[in-house]
Residue frames as qw, qx, qy, qz and C-alpha x, y, z in Angstrom:
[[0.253, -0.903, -0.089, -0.337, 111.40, 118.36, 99.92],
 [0.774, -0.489, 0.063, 0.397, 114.34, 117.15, 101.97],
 [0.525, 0.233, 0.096, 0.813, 116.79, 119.34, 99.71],
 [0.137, -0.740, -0.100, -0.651, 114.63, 122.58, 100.14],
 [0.789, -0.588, -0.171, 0.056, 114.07, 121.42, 104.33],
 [0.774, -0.073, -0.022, 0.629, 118.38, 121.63, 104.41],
 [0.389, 0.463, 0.213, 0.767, 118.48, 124.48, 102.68],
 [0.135, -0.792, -0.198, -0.561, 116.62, 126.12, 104.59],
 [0.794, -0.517, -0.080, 0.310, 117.89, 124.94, 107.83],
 [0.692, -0.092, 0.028, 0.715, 121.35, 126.04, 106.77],
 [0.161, 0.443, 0.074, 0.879, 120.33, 129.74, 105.58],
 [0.562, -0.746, -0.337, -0.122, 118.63, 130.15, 108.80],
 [0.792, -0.116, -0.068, 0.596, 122.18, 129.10, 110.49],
 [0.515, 0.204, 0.106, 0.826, 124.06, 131.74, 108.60],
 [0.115, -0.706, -0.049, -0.697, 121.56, 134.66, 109.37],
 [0.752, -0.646, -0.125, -0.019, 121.96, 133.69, 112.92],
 [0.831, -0.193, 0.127, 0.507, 125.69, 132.72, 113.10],
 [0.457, -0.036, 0.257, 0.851, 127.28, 135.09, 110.53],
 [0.021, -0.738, -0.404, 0.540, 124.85, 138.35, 110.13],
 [0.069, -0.879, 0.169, 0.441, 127.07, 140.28, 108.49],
 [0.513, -0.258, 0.787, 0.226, 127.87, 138.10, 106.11],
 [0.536, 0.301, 0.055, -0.787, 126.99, 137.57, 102.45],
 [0.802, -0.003, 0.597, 0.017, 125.61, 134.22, 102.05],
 [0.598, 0.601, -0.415, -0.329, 127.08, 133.06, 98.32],
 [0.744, -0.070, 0.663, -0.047, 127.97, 129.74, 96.52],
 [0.255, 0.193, -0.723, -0.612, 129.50, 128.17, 93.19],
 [0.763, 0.115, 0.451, -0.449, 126.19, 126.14, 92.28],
 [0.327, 0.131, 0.862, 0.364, 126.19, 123.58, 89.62],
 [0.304, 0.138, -0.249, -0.909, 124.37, 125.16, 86.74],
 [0.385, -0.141, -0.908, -0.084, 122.26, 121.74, 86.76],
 [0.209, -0.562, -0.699, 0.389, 120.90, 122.76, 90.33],
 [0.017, -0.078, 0.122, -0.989, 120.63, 127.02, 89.70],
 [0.540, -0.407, -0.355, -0.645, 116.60, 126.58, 89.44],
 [0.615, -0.472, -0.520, 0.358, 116.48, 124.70, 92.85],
 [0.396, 0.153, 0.046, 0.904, 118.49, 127.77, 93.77],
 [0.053, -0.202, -0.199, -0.957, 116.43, 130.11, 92.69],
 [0.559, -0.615, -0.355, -0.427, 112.97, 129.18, 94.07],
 [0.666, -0.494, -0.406, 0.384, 114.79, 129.01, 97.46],
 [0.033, -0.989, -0.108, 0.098, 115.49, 133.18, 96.67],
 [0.535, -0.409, 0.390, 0.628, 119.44, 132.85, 95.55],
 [0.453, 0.860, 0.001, -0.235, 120.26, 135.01, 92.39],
 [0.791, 0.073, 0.248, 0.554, 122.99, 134.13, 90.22],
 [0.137, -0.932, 0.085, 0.325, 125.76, 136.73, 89.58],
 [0.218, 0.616, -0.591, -0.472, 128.07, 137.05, 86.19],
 [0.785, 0.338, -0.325, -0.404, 128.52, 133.97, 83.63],
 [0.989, -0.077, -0.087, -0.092, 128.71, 130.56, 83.67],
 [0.044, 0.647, -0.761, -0.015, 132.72, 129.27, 84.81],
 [0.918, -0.035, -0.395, -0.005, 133.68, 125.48, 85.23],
 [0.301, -0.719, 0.542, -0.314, 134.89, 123.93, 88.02],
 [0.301, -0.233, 0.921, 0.088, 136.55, 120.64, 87.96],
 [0.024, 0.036, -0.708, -0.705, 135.12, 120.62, 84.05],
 [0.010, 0.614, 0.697, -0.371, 131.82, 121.31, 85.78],
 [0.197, 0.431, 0.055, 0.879, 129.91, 124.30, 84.63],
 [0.334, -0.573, -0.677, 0.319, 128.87, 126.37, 87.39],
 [0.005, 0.749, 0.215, 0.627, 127.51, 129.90, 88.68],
 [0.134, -0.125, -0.467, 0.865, 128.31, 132.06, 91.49],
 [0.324, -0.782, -0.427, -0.317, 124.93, 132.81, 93.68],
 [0.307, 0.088, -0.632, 0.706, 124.15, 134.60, 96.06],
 [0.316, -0.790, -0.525, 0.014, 120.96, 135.40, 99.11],
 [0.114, 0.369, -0.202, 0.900, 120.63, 138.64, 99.39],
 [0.053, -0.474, -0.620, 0.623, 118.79, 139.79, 102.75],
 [0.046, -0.659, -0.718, -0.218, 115.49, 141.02, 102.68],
 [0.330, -0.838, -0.202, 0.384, 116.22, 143.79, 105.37],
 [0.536, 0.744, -0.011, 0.398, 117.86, 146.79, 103.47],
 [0.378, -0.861, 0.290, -0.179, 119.26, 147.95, 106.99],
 [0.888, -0.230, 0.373, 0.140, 121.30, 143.95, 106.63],
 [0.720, 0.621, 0.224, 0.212, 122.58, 144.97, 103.34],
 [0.048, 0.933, -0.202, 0.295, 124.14, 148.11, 104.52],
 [0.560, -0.722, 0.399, -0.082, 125.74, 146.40, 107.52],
 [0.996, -0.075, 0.056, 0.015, 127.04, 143.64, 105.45],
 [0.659, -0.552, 0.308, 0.407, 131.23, 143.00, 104.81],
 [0.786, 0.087, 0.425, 0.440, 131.45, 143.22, 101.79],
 [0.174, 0.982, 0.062, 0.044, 131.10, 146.99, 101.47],
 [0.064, -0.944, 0.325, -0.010, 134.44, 146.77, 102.86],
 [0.755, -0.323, 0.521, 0.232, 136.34, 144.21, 101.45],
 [0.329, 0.693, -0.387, -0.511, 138.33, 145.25, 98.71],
 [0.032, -0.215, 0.890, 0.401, 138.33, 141.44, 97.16],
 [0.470, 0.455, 0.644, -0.396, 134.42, 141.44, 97.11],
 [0.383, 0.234, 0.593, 0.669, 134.13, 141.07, 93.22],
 [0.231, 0.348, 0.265, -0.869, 131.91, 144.67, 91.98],
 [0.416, -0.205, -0.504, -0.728, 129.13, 143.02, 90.28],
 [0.436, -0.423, -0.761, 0.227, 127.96, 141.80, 93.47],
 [0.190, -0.374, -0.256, 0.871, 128.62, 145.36, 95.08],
 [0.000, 0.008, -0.415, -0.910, 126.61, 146.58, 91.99],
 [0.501, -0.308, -0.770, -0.249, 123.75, 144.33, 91.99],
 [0.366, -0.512, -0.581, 0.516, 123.32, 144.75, 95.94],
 [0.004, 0.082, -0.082, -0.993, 123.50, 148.98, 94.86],
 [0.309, -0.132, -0.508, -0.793, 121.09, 148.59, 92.01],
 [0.591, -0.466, -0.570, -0.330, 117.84, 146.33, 94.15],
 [0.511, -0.436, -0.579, 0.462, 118.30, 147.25, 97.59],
 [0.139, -0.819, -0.416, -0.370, 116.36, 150.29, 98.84],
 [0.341, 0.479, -0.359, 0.725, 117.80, 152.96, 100.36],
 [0.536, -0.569, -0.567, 0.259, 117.65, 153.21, 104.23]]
């Protein structure tokens, strides 16, 4: 429980600290299920990093009003299956 205890500690952090922000992360495909029961969603296919394979997550907020506000509507190097994915499951405010 000390891995889930961190985790959570640290996505606490970030909705405090950075709001506006969307939390994301290369995971080790090894850990994505940890991951996932801790509410992170994995976005496009598997890549390798230092001959690792791994997966771009990411925690979407719960609040659909946080979604709207977040940066990455307007950052034109936010990749657009994230921008898609955030479209398609986030309710409309």
């Amino acid at each position: 429980g000390i891995g889930r205890k961190i985790m959570e500690l640290m996505q606490s952090h970030a909705r405090q600290k950075y709001p506006d922000y969307l939390p994301a992360m290369h995971a080790q495909e090894e850990a994505v299920g940890f991951y996932l029961k801790l509410g992170w969603i994995t976005v496009g296919d598997v890549f390798y990093e230092a001959n690792i394979p791994h997966r771009l997550m990411i925690l979407v907020p719960s609040d659909p009003m946080v979604v709207k506000n977040l940066r990455i509507w307007k950052d034109p190097e936010v990749r657009e299956d994230i921008k898609g994915y955030l479209t398609l499951t986030t309710p409309k405010v």
